[in-house]
C-alpha positions as CSV (number, residue, x, y, z in Angstrom):
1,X,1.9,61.9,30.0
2,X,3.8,59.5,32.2
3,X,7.6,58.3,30.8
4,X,7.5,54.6,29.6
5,X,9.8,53.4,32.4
6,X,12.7,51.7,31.2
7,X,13.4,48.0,32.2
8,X,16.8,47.3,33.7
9,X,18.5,44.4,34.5
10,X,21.3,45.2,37.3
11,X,23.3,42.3,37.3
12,X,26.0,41.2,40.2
13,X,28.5,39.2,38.7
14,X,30.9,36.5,40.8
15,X,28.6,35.4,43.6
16,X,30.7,32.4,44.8
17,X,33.4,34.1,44.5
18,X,34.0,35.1,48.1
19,X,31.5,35.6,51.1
20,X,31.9,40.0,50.7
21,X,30.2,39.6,47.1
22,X,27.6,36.8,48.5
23,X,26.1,39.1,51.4
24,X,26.4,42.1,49.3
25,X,24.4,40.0,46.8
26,X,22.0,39.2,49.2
27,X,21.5,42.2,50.8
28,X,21.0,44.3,47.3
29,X,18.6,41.1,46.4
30,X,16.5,42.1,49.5
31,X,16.3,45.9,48.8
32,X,15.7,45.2,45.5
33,X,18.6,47.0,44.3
34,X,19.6,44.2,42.0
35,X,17.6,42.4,40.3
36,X,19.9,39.3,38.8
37,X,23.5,38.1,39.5
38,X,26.1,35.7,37.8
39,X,27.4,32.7,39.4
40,X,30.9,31.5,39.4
41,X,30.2,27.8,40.3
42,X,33.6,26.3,40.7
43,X,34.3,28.7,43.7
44,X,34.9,28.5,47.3
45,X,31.8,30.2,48.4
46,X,29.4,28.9,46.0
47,X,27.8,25.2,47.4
48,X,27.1,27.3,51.0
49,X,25.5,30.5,49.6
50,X,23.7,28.7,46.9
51,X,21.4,27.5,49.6
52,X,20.5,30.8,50.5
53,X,20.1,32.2,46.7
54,X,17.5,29.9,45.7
55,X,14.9,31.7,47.9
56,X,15.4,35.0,45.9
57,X,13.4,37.0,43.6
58,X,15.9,37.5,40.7
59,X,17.3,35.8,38.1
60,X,19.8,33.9,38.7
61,X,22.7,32.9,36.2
62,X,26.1,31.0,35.1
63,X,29.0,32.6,35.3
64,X,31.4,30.4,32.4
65,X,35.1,30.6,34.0
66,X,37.6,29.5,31.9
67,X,40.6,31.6,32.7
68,X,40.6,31.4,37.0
69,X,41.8,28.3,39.0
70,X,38.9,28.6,41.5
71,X,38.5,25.2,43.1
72,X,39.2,21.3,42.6
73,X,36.3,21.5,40.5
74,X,38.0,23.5,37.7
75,X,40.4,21.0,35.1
76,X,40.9,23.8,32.6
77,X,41.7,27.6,32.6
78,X,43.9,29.6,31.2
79,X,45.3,33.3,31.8
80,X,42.5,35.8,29.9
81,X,45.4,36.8,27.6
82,X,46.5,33.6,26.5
83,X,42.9,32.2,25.9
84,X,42.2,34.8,23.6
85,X,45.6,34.3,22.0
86,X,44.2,30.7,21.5
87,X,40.2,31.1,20.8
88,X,41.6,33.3,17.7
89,X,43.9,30.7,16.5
90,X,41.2,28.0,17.0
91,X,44.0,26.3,19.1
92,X,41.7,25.3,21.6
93,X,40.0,21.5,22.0
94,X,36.4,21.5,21.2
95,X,36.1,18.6,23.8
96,X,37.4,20.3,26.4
97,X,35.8,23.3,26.3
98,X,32.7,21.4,26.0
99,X,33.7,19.7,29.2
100,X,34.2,22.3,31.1
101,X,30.5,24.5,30.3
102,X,29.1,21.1,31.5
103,X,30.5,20.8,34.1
104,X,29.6,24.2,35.6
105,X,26.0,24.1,34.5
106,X,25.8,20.4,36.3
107,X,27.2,22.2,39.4
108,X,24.6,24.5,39.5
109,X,22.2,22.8,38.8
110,X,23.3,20.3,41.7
111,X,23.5,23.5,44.6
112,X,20.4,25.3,43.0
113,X,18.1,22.6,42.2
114,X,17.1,23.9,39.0
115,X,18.7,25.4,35.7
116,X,20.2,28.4,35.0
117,X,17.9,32.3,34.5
118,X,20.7,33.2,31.3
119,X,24.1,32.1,30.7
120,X,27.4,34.7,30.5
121,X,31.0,34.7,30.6
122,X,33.6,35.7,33.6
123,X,36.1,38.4,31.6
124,X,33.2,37.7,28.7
125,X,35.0,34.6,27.7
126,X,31.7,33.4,25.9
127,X,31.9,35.5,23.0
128,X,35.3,34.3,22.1
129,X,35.8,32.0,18.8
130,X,35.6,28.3,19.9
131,X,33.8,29.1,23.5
132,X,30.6,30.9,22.1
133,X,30.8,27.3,19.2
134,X,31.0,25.0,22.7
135,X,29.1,27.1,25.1
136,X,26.3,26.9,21.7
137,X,26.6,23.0,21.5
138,X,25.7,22.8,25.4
139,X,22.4,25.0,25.9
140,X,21.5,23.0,22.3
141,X,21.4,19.9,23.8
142,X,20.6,20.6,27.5
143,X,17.8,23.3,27.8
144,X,14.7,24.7,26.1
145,X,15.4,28.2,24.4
146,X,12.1,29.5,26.5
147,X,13.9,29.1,29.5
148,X,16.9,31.3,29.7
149,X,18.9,34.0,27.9
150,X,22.6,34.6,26.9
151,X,24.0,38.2,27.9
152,X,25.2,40.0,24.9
153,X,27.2,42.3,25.4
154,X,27.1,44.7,22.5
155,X,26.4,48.4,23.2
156,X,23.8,50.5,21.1
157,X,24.6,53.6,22.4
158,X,28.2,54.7,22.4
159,X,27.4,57.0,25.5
160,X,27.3,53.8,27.5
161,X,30.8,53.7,27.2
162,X,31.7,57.2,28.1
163,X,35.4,58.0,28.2
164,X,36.2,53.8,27.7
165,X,35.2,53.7,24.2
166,X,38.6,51.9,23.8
167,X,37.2,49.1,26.2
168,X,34.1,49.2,24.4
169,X,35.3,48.7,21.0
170,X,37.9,46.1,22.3
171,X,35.2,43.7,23.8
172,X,33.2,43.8,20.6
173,X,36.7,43.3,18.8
174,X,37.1,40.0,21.0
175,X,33.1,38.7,19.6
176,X,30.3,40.7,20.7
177,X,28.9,41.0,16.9
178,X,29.5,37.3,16.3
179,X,27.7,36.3,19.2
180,X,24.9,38.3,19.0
181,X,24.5,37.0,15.3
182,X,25.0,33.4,16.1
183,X,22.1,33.9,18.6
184,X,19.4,35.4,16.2
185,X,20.7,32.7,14.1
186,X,19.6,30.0,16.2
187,X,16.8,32.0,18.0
188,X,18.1,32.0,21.2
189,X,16.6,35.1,23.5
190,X,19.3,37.6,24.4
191,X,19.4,41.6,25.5
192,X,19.1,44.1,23.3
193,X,21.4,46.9,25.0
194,X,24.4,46.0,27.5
195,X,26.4,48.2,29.8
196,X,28.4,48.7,32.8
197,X,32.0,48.9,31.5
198,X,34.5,50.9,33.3
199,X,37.7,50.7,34.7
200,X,37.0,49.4,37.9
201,X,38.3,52.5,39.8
202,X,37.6,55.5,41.2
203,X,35.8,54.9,43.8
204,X,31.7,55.4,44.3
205,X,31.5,59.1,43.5
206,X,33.1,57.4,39.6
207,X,30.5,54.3,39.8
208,X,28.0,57.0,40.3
209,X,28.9,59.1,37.5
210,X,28.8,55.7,35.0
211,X,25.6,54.9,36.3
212,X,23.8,57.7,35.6
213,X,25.2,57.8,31.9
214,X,24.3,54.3,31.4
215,X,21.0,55.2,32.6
216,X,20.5,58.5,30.8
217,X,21.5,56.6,27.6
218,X,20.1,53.3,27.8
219,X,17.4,51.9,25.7
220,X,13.8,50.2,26.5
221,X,15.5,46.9,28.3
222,X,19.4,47.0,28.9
223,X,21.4,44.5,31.4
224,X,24.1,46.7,33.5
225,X,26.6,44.7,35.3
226,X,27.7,45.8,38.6
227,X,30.5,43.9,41.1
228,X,29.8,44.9,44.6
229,X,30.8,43.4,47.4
230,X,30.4,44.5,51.5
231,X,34.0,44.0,52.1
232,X,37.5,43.9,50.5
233,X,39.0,40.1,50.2
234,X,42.9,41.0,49.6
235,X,43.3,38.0,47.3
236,X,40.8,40.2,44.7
237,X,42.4,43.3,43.2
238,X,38.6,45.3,42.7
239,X,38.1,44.2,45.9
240,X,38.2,48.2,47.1
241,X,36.1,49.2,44.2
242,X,33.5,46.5,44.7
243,X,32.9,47.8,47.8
244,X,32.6,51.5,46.6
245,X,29.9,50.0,44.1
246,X,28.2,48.5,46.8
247,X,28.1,51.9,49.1
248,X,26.1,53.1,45.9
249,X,23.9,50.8,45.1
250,X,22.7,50.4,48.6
251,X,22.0,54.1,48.5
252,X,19.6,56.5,48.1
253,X,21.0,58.3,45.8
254,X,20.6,55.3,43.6
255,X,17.4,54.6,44.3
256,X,16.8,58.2,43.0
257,X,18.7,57.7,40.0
258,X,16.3,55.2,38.8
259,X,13.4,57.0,39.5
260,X,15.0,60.1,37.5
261,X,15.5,58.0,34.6
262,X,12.3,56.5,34.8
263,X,14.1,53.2,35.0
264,X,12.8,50.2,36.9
265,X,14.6,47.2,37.9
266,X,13.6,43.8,36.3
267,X,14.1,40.1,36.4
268,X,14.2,39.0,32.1
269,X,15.7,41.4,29.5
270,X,13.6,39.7,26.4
């Protein structure tokens, strides 16, 4: 009997970013080698590739920045380590925060025409204490549930983390659980299984070897975050690893990964 195929959401985070992720993005998009990415909208290459994005087949999602300076657009970030620092001593304003969600869902919403697919966090700042409270308050009063999901980014299976258990254990320290049960509290769709932490080095033959253990130890539905990117922009320091991701993706030694698995990509993880 036939394996029940598992359903995979391959996820590219930062489009906007710079124009290497947004034709990587593209390109994956058309070969169906992704089938979602993450949107930084306060970024230089956003408004101009957002055009473009709207015509794909996958879903499509908001990035929440709140530690980069990425454009005039952006009134409030703060260095990843500091934020946390902060979030954990409630030491940030409630308004602000609040402010600042908005104002990247209304600037999506203004280049795509539409709302976002699922909402997520850039350095998964929207698990943190006061941002998952503000980033709550927001999709409460501006969406319908039915229309999107939140990435969680809890791990079910410890292999999904092989040899970065460390990593693993120190994003669910920073709100993982908390998030996941404010969600089910509220009744707000979310995924089930997450991966696609690593180091961010080692070029493709080390992105290939985490792939096929996410893959080997996923469950049914599991979102995988990838970076890629067709070129190296110096101001981005995974900007030679993105492209090693990309060289695998694009590959067929990826595309026989999946099938190996039994894993097919998909749009929704709920």
């Amino acid at each position: 009997m036939a394996r029940k195929k598992k359903q995979v959401v391959l996820c590219a985070d930062d489009f906007g970013l710079n124009e290497n992720i947004n034709r990587a993005v593209f390109q994956l998009a058309a070969e169906q080698r992704i089938s979602a990415t993450s949107c930084l909208t306060q970024a230089g290459a956003w408004a101009m590739g957002a055009q473009r994005l709207r015509s794909l087949d996958i879903d499509i999602g908001l990035h929440i920045n709140l530690t980069e300076k990425l454009g005039p657009d952006n009134d409030f970030h703060r260095p990843l380590s500091r934020l946390i620092v902060n979030a954990w001593l409630r030491q940030l304003d409630p308004a602000i925060l609040v402010r600042s969600i908005e104002r990247q869902c209304d600037l999506f919403e203004q280049h795509m025409k539409r709302t976002p697919d699922f909402f997520d966090g850039h350095q998964h700042v929207h698990q943190f204490p006061q941002i998952r409270d503000a980033l709550m308050d927001v999709l409460i009063r501006r969406y319908d549930c039915d229309d999107f999901w939140v990435r969680s980014t809890a791990m079910r299976n410890a292999s999904l983390a092989r040899g970065l258990q460390w990593k693993a254990r120190l994003i669910a320290l920073l709100g993982s659980g908390a998030l996941r049960r404010r969600l089910q509290r509220i009744d707000f769709p979310y995924n089930e299984d997450f991966a696609g932490v690593y180091a961010l080095t080692g070029g493709s033959a080390r992105f290939e070897r985490h792939m096929q253990a996410w893959l080997a130890g996923a469950a049914e539905r599991i979102v995988i975050m990838c970076h890629p990117a067709d070129g190296v922009d110096p101001a981005d320091a995974i900007g030679a690893q993105r492209t090693a991701e990309f060289a695998f993706l694009k590959s067929d030694a990826f595309a026989h990964m999946l099938a190996t698995h039994a894993s097919r990509l998909v749009r929704h993880p709920t």
